[in-house]
N, C-alpha and C positions, 0 to 999 in steps of 0.2 A: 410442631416438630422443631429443632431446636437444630439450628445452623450447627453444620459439622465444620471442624476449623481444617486450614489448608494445608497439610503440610508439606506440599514440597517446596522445594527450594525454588526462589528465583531464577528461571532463564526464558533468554530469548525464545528456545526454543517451545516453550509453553507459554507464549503470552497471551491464550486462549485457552481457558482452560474448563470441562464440563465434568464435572466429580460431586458428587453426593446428590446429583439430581438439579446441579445447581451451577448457572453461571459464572464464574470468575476471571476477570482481564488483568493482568500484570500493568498498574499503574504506569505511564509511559510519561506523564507529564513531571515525576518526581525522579525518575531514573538521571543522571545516575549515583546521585547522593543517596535515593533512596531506594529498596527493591519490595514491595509490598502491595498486594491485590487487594481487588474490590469484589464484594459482590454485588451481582444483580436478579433481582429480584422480577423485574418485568419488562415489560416492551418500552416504556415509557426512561425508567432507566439505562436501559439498554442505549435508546435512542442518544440520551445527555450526556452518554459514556461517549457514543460518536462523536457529537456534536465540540463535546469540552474536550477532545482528547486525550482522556484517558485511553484509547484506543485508536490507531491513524493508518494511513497505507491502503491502499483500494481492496484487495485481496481482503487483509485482515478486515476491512471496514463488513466487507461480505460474508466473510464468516459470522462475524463479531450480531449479526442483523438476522441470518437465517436461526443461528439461536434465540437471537431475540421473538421469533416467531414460536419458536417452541415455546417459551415462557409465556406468551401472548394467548398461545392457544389453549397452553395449560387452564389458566384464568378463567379464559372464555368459556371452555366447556364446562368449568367448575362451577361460575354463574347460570348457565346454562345451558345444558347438552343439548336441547333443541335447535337453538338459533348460533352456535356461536361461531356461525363464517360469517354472519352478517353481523355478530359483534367484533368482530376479530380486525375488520376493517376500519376500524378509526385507528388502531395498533398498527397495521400495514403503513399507512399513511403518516402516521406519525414517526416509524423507519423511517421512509419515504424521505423524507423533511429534512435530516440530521445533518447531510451532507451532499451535494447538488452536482459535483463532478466526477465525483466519482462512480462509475458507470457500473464498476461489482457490486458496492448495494442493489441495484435496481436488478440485477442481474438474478443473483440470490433472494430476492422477495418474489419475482417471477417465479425461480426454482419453486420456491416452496409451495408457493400459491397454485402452482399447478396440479397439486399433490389432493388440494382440498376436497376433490370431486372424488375421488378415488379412497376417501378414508371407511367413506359409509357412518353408521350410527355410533361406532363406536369412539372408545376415548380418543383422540387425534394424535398425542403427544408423543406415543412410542414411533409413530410412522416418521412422525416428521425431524423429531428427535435422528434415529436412522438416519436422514436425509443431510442433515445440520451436520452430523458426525460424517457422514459419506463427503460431501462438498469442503470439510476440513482436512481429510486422508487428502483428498485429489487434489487440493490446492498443494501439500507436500510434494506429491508426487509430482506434479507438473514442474513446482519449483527446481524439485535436483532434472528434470529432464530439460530446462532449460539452461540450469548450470554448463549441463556437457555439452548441449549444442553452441552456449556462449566462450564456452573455452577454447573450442574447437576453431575458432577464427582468432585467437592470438596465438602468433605463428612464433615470435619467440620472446624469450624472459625480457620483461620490460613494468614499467611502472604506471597506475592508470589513477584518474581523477574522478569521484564520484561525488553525489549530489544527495541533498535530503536523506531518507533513513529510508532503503527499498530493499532491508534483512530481513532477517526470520519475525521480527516483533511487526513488521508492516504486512505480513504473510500469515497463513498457517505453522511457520516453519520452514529452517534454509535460507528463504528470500531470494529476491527476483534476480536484481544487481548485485549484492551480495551472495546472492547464490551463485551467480557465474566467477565473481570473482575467489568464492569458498574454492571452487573446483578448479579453477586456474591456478591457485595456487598452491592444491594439494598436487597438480600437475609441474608444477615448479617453470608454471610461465608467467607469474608477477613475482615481481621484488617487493613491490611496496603502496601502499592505497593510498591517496593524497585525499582525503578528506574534508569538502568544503563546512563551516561550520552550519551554514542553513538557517540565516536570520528569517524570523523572526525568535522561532520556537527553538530555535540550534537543534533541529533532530541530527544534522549530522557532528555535533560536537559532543552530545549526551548522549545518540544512540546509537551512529552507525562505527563510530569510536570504543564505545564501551560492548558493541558486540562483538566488531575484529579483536581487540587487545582479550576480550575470552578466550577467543579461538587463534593466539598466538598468531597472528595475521601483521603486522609489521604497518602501520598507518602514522601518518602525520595531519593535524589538524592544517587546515589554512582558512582566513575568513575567507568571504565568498570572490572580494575583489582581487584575492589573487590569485587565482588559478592560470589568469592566461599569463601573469610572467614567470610562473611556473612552467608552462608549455612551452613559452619563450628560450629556457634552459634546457629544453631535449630532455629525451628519456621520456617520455609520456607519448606511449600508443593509441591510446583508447582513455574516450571519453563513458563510460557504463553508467546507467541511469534507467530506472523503472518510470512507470508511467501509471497516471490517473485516468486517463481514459486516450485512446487511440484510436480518428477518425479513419471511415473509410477509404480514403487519399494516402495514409498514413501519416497525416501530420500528427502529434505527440503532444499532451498534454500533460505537464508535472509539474514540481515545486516549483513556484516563482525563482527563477533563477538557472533554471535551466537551459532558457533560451539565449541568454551570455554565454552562457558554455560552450554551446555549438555554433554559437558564430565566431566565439574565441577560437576555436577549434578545428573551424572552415580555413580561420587563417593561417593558423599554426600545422596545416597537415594534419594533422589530429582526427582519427576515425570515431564518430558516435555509435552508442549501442544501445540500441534502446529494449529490455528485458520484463517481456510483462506477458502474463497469461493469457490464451485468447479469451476469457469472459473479462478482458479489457477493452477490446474494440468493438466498436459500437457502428458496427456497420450500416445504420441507422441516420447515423451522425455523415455527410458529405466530406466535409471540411472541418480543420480547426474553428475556422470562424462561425461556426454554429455550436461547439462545446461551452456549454454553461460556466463561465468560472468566480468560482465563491470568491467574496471580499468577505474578510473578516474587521475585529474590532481594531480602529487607529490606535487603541492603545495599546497594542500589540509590539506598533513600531516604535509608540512615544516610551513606551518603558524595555526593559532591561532589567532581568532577574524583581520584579517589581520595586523598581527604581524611574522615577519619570528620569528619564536624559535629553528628549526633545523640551523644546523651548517655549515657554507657556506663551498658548495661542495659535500654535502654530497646526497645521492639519497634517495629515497621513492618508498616505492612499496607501493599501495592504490588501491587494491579488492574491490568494491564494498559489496559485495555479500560473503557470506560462503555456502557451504554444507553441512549439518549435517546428518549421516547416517540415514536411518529408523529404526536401530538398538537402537538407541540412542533415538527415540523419540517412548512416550507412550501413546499417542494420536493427532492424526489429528481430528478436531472440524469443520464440513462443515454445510452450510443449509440445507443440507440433512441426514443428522445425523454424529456419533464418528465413528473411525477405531481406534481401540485398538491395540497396538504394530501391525505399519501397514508392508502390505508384500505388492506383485505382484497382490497377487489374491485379498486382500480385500479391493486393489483400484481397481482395476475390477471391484468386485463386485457394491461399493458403484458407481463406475458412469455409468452403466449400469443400476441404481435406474431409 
């Protein structure tokens, strides 16, 4: 059968996209000089899509994975309809693998994987297909139901500082951070988004830039190191930022660089918002200090648009990921409602909802 071609048009809001039978992710590593999709053909793909980025954001990384299963299973049964949960498992694991913090992969291969006993003899793909499609609608859904409960706590028009790319392309669609602040200021309680640019990869100078200015949304870039004398200048309420994974304590796990921001922010008055699905908390996990967090390649930091600018010989350490205490942050924003200066027991509580 011969690849049907894609046509719609580039947006954030389809940066998952399941059409003609067929996987496709809105390239994210070339946005936003460029706007053109990939396909994916299998689990293995799938996985390098994660892995290189083509695809980022916890949410989206979970989505991006439970399709990956469907493709996987496809294969498997096609090899062989006898065995193919016990082929389907080196595919699992090789999901598994692509990305280690982020706790909606693992969360979404679970989903799926639960599914497996309940398909019976027959073909696998349409059930779980369903399923990959259902956990995409509900990741939407959740996102605008955290929008309004995140608006809901800026009490009046003011201008806020956000981090990394936590929109619609990190998402199903909408986005976590970006989704609060979508609805805060179709509510006409922000003025303006201060945009850190988010070294290594600049997701927030190529993505979460080039998604506000779509959506007429009013942003200014800043690199990472100013933000606090920006806060320094007043007018900035709210520090908004999503998360990779959230221990049961509530400490916050996201882009490296996040954790400057609320200690910048501790000092300047500055309230944090931390905006993430609850298949982000991993109430599994005690504390920050048990969340896995990925280092990537030093040449990450030594180059620049593939440009070496570090100084030959010299090393890089490149964290993915920071910790920010729960001490530090003054609200978690889930689709199930806010945790106000969050503790042990009031994530407890809230996923026990």
């Amino acid at each position: 059968m011969e690849a049907q071609p894609l046509t719609i048009r580039a947006s954030a809001d389809q940066a998952i996209v399941w059409k003609h039978d067929r996987l496709y992710l809105l390239d994210q590593r070339i946005l936003p000089n460029e706007e053109a999709y990939i396909e994916l053909q299998n689990a293995t793909e799938t996985a390098k899509a994660i892995r290189v980025m083509v695809v980022r954001g916890a949410p989206a990384i979970g989505i991006t994975a439970a399709f990956g299963v469907v493709l996987a299973a496809r294969a498997c049964f096609r090899a062989s309809p006898a065995d193919w949960r016990e082929r389907i498992q080196v595919d699992l694991q090789t999901l598994a693998e692509s990305r280690p913090t982020a706790v909606n992969l693992f969360w979404a291969l679970e989903r799926m994987r639960r599914l497996f006993p309940t398909v019976g003899d027959e073909d696998p793909e349409p059930r779980l297909l369903q399923e990959a499609l259902q956990i995409h609608k509900e990741d939407i859904a959740a996102n605008h139901a955290m929008g309004d409960f995140g608006a809901s706590l800026i009490a009046q028009r003011t201008s806020v500082i956000t981090h990394c790319n936590a929109g619609a392309l990190a998402t199903g669609g909408y986005g976590t951070a970006l989704g609060v602040i979508r609805s805060a200021y179709s509510a006409g309680r922000i003025e303006r988004v201060y945009a850190d640019e988010t070294r290594p990869w600049l997701q927030g100078s190529r993505l979460t830039a080039w998604e506000l200015a779509r959506d007429a949304i009013p942003v200014t870039l800043l690199t990472d190191g100013a933000a606090a004398s920006r806060m320094a200048q007043g007018g900035i309420d709210w520090i908004i930022v999503g998360s990779d994974r959230i221990a049961a304590n509530g400490d916050v796990a996201n882009k490296i660089g996040t954790y400057n921001l609320a200690v910048a922010a501790k000092y300047h008055g500055v309230k944090v918002m931390v905006a993430a699905p609850t298949s982000t908390i991993d109430m599994a996990v005690a504390s920050g200090r048990e969340i896995p967090i990925e280092s990537r390649d030093p040449a990450e930091v030594l180059q620049c648009g593939g440009r070496q600018v570090g100084a030959a010989g010299v090393e890089a350490w490149n964290p993915v990921f920071d910790v920010t205490p729960a001490t530090l942050v003054d609200a978690i924003v889930t689709e199930k409602g806010i945790v106000l200066s969050p503790d042990g027991q009031k994530m407890a509580e809230l996923m026990a909802v």
